[in-house]
NUNU-24117 format. One line per 8 residues: number of its first residue (from 0); their letters; for each residue x, y, z of C-alpha. Coordinates in Angstrom, 1 decimal, always signed. Example, Ala and Ser with C-alpha at 12.3 -4.5 7.8 and 13.67 -1.06 7.14 Angstrom:
<pts>
0> AS> +12.3 -4.5 +7.8  +13.7 -1.1 +7.1 .
</pts>
This chain:
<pts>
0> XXXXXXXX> -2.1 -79.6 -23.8  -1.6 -77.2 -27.1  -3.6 -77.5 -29.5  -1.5 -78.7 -33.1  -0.7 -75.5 -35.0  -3.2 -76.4 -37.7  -6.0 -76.7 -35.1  -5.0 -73.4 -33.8 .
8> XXXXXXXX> -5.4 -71.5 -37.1  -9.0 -73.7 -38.0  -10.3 -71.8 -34.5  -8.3 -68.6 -35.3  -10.5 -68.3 -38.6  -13.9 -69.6 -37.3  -13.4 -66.5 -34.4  -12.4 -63.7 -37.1 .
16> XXXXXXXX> -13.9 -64.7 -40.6  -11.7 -63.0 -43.0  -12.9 -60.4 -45.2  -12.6 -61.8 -48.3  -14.6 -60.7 -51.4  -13.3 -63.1 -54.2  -13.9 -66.1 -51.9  -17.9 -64.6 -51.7 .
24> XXXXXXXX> -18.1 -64.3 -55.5  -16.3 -67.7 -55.9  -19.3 -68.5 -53.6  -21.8 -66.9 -55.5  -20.8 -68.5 -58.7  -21.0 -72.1 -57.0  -24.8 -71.3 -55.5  -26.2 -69.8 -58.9 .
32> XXXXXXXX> -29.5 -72.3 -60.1  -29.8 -69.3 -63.0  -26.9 -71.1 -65.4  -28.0 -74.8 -65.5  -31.5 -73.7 -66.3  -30.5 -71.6 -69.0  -28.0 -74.5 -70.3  -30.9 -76.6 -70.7 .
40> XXXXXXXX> -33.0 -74.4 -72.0  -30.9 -73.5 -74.7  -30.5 -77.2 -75.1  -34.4 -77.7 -75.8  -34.4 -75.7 -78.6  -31.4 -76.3 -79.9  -29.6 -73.3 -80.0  -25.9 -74.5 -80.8 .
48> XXXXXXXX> -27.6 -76.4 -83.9  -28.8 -72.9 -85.4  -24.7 -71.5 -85.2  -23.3 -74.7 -86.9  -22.8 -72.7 -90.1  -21.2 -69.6 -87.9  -22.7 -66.6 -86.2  -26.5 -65.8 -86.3 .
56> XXXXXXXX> -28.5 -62.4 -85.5  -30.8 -63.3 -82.3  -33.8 -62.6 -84.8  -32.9 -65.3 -87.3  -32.5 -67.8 -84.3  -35.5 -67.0 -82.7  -37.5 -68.0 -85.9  -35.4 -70.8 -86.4 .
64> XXXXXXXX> -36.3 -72.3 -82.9  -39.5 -70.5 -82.1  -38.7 -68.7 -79.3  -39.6 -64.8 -78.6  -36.5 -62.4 -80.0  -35.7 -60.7 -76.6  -36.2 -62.9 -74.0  -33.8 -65.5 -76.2 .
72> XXXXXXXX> -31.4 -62.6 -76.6  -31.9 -62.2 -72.2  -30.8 -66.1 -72.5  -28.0 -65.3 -74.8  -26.2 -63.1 -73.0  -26.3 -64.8 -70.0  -24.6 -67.9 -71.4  -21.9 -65.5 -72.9 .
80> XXXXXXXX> -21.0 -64.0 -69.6  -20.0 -67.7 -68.5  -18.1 -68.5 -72.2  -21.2 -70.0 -73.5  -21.8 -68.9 -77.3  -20.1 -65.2 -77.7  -21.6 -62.4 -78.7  -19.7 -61.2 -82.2 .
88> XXXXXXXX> -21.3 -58.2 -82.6  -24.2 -56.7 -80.8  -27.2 -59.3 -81.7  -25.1 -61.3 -83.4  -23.9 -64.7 -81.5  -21.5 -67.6 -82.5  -19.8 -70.6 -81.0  -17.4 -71.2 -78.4 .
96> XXXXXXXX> -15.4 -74.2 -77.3  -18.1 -74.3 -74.2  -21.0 -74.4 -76.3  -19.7 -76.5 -79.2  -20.8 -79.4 -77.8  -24.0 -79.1 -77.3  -24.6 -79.5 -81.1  -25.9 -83.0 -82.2 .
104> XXXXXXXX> -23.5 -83.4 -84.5  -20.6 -83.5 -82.1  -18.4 -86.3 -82.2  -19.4 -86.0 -77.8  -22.4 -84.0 -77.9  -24.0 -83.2 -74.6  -27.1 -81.9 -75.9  -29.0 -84.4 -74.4 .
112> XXXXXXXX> -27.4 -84.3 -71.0  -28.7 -82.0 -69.4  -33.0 -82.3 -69.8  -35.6 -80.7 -68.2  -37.2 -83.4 -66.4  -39.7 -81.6 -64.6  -40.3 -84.3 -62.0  -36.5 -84.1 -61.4 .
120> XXXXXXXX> -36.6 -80.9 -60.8  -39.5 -81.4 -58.7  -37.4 -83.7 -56.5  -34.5 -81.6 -56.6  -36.5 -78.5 -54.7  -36.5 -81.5 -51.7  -33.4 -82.3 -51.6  -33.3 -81.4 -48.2 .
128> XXXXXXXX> -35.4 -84.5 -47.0  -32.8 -86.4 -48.7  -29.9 -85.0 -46.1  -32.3 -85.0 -43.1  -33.7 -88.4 -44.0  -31.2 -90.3 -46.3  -33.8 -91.5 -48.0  -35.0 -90.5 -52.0 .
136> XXXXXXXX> -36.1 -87.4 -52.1  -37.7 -88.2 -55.5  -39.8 -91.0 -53.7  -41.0 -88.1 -51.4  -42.0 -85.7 -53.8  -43.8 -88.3 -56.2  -44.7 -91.6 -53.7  -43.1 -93.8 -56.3 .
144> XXXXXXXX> -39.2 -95.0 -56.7  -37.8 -93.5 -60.0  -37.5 -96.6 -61.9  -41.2 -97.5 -61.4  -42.4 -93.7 -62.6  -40.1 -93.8 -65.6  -41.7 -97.2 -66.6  -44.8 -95.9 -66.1 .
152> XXXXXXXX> -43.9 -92.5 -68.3  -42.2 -93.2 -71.6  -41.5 -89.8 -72.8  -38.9 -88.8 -69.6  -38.0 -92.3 -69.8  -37.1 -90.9 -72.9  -35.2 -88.1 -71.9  -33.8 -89.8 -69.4 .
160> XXXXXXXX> -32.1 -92.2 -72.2  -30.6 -89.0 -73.8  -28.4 -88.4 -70.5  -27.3 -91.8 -70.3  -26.3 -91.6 -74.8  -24.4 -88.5 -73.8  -22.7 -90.2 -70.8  -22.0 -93.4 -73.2 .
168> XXXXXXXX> -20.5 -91.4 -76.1  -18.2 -90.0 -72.8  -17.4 -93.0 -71.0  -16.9 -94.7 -74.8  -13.5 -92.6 -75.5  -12.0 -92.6 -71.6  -12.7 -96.1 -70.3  -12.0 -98.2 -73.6 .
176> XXXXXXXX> -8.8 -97.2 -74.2  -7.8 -97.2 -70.6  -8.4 -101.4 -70.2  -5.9 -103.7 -72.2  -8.4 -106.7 -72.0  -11.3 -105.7 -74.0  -10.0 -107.7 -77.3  -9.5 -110.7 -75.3 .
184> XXXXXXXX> -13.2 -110.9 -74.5  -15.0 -113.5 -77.2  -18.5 -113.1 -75.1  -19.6 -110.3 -72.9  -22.8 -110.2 -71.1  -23.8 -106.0 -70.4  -26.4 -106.7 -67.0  -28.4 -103.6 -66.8 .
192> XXXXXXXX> -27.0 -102.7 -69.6  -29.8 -99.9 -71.0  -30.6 -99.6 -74.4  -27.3 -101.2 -75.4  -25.3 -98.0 -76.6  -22.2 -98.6 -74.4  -22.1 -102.7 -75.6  -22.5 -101.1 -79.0 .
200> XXXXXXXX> -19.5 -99.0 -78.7  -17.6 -102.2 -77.1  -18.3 -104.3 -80.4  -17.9 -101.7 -82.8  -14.0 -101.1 -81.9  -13.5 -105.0 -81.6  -15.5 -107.1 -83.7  -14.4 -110.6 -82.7 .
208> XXXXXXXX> -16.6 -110.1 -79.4  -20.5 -111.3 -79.3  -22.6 -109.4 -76.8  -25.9 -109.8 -74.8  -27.8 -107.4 -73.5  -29.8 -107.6 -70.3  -32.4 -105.6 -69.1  -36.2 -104.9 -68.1 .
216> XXXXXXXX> -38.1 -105.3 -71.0  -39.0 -101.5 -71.4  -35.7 -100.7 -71.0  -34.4 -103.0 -73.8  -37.3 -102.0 -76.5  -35.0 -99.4 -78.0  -32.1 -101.7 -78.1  -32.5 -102.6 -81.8 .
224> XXXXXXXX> -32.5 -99.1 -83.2  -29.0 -98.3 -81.2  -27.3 -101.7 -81.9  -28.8 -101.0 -86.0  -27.5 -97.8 -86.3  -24.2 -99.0 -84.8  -23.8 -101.9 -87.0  -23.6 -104.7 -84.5 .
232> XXXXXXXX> -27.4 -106.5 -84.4  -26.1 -109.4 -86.1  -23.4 -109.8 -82.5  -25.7 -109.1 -79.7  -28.4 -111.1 -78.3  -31.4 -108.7 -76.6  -32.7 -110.4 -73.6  -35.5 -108.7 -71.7 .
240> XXXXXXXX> -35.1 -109.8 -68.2  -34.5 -108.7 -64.4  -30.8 -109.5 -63.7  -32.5 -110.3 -60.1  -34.4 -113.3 -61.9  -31.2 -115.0 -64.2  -28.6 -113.8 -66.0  -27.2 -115.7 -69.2 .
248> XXXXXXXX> -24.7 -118.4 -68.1  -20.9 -119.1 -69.2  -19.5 -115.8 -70.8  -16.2 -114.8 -70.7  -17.0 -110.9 -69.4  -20.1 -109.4 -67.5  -20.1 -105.8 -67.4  -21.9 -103.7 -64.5 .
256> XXXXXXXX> -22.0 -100.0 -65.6  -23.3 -97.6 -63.2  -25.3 -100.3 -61.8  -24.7 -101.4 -58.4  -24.5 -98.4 -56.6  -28.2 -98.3 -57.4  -28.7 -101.1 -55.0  -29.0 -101.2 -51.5 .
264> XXXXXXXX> -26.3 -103.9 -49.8  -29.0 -106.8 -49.9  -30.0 -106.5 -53.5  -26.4 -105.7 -54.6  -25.1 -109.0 -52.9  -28.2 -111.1 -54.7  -26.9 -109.4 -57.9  -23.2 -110.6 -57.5 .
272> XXXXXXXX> -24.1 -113.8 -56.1  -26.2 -114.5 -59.2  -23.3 -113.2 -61.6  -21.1 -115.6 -60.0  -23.5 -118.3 -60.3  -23.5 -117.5 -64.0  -19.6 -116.9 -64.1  -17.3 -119.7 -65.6 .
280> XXXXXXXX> -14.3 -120.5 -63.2  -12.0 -118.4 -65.5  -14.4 -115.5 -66.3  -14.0 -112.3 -65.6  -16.3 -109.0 -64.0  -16.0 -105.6 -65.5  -17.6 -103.3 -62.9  -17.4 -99.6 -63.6 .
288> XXXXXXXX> -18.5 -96.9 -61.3  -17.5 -94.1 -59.1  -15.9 -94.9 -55.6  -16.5 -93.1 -52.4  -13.4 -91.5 -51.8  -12.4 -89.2 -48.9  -10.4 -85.6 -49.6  -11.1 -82.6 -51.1 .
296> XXXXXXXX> -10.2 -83.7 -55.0  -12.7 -83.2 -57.0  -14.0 -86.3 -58.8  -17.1 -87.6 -60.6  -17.9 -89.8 -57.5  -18.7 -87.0 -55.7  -21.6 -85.6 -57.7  -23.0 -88.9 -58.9 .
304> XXXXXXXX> -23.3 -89.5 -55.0  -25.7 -86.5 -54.4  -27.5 -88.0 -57.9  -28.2 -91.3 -56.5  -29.3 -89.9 -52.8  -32.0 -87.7 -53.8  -33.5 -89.6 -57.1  -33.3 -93.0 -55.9 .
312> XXXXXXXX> -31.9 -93.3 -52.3  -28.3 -94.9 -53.2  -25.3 -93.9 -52.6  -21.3 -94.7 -53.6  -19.0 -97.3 -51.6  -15.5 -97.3 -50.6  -13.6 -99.6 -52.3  -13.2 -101.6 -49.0 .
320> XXXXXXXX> -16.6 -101.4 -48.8  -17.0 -103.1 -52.5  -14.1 -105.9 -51.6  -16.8 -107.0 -48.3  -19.7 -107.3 -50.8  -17.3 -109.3 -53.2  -15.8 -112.0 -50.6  -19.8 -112.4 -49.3 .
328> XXXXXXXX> -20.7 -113.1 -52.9  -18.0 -115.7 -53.5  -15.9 -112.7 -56.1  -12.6 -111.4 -55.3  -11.1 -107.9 -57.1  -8.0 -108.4 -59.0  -7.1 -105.3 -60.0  -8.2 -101.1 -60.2 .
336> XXXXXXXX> -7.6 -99.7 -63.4  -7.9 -95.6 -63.2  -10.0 -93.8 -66.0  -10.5 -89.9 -66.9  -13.9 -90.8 -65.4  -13.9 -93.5 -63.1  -12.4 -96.6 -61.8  -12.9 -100.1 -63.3 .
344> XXXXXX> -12.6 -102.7 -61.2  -11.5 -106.4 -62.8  -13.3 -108.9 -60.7  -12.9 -113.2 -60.6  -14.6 -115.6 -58.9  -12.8 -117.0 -55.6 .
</pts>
């Protein structure tokens, strides 16, 4: 039997590799580690905040941040070559739309998203054990689950807040405007909802809805800072609390951000089962996060996968594979609504 024409030129290429340069430096490109360090270095000290006024010499900078003259202006140029700051004049550096925001001030700053976490990138270095094993890498490195050493260290549980801000003030302008039944919601419970910045953002555009917040008790201790400084205290109840344990009964919404893929399938069934316990008969589940899809688009869902195997062991689902844990947990999906980021899913009891 012949082999289907596509099959024939899959074999034809793994025999003869072609001789292809740009596909090598494409390659290169993809592989570099020098980049993402250098992002986040110039995101530790600050670097875009020094050009907010316009173009800087390297020396005035360096004093500026503290940082020695001519290894910053190594760093400099390196983030140049890839559109990152631009180098006006010889020694003299500016903005560009790449490096814009990573100012504070930006209306969707990323300053904070990318950290040096030292115990990440500690984990990182083994990500191997996390392909050979599919286990947490992170949990290799340090002999603890992520969670449990970020509770137990408060500054990288610190700047591991900043990445989930940045992600917020992200997910804030795609996903809002992208669902037509965020104004109907009087009550909305956010479980595992952090330190409250995403329900923040929900009841500053619509102020007819009351929120509660639910998380671990560490988690929530900065919750009335962010819901302060966004205006909303007097709408949101802060409950410290494992959403394993009880979840505040009778809202009209629950909200699961980033949260279940977390969970292996026991403990995410336990956490549906008791959101449907707490669920009214004509309440509703918001659950936002990336789907295991198959192809070779590139999507969010992808990345976040790789995230979740090597710092805490999880991993994405099909949405087929989300529908079986519903129907076990007496839920049922009603509809998909596609963001810029990633799908919601608009879940009912059954």
């Amino acid at each position: 039997m012949k082999s289907p024409a596509g099959s024939e030129a899959t074999e034809a290429r793994s025999r003869n590799p072609r001789f292809d340069v740009p596909s090598v430096m494409r390659l290169t490109e993809l592989a570099d580690i020098v980049v993402p360090f250098a992002i986040r270095v110039a995101c530790e000290l600050r670097i875009a905040d020094e050009l907010a006024d316009g173009p800087r010499t390297v020396d005035e900078i360096a004093r500026s941040v503290g940082a020695d003259p001519r290894a910053l202006l190594r760093l400099l140029r390196a983030l140049t070559a890839r559109g990152i700051f631009t180098e006006v004049e010889p020694g003299l550096f500016g903005h560009t739309a790449l490096s814009e925001p990573l100012r504070d001030d930006h209306p969707l700053s990323m300053r904070e998203a990318y950290p040096l976490i030292p115990a990440d990138i500690q984990a990182w270095s083994r990500f191997d054990v996390s392909v050979r094993t599919g286990g947490s890498a992170f949990e290799h490195v340090h002999g603890q689950g992520y969670w449990e050493h970020m509770a137990e260290r408060p500054e990288e549980a610190h700047r591991f807040d900043g990445t989930q801000r940045a992600a917020t003030r992200l997910e804030l302008r795609t996903i809002l405007p992208a669902y037509d039944g965020w104004a109907t919601i009087g009550s909305l419970v956010d479980a595992g909802g952090g330190n409250g910045a995403f329900l923040a953002g929900i009841l500053r555009r619509f102020r007819d809805t009351h929120g509660t917040l639910l998380d671990l008790p560490h988690v929530v201790a900065g919750a009335d800072e962010v819901l302060r400084a966004a205006g909303v205290r007097d709408r949101c109840t802060v409950v410290g609390g494992s959403f394993f344990d009880e979840i505040p009964q009778g809202a009209d919404a629950y909200l699961l951000k980033r949260v279940l893929y977390h969970w292996d399938d026991d403990h995410a069934r336990t956490l549906l089962s008791n959101l449907r316990s707490a669920m009214r008969p004509d309440s509703r589940l918001l659950l936002l996060e990336p789907v295991a899809e198959p192809g070779d688009e590139l999507n969010a869902g992808k990345l976040y996968d790789l995230i979740l195997l090597t710092m805490a062991g999880g991993g994405l689902r099909s949405l087929e594979e989300i529908e079986a844990l519903l129907d076990k947990s007496g839920l049922r999906l009603a509809r998909v609504v596609r963001t810029m980021m990633f799908p919601m899913m608009e879940i009912v009891p059954r």
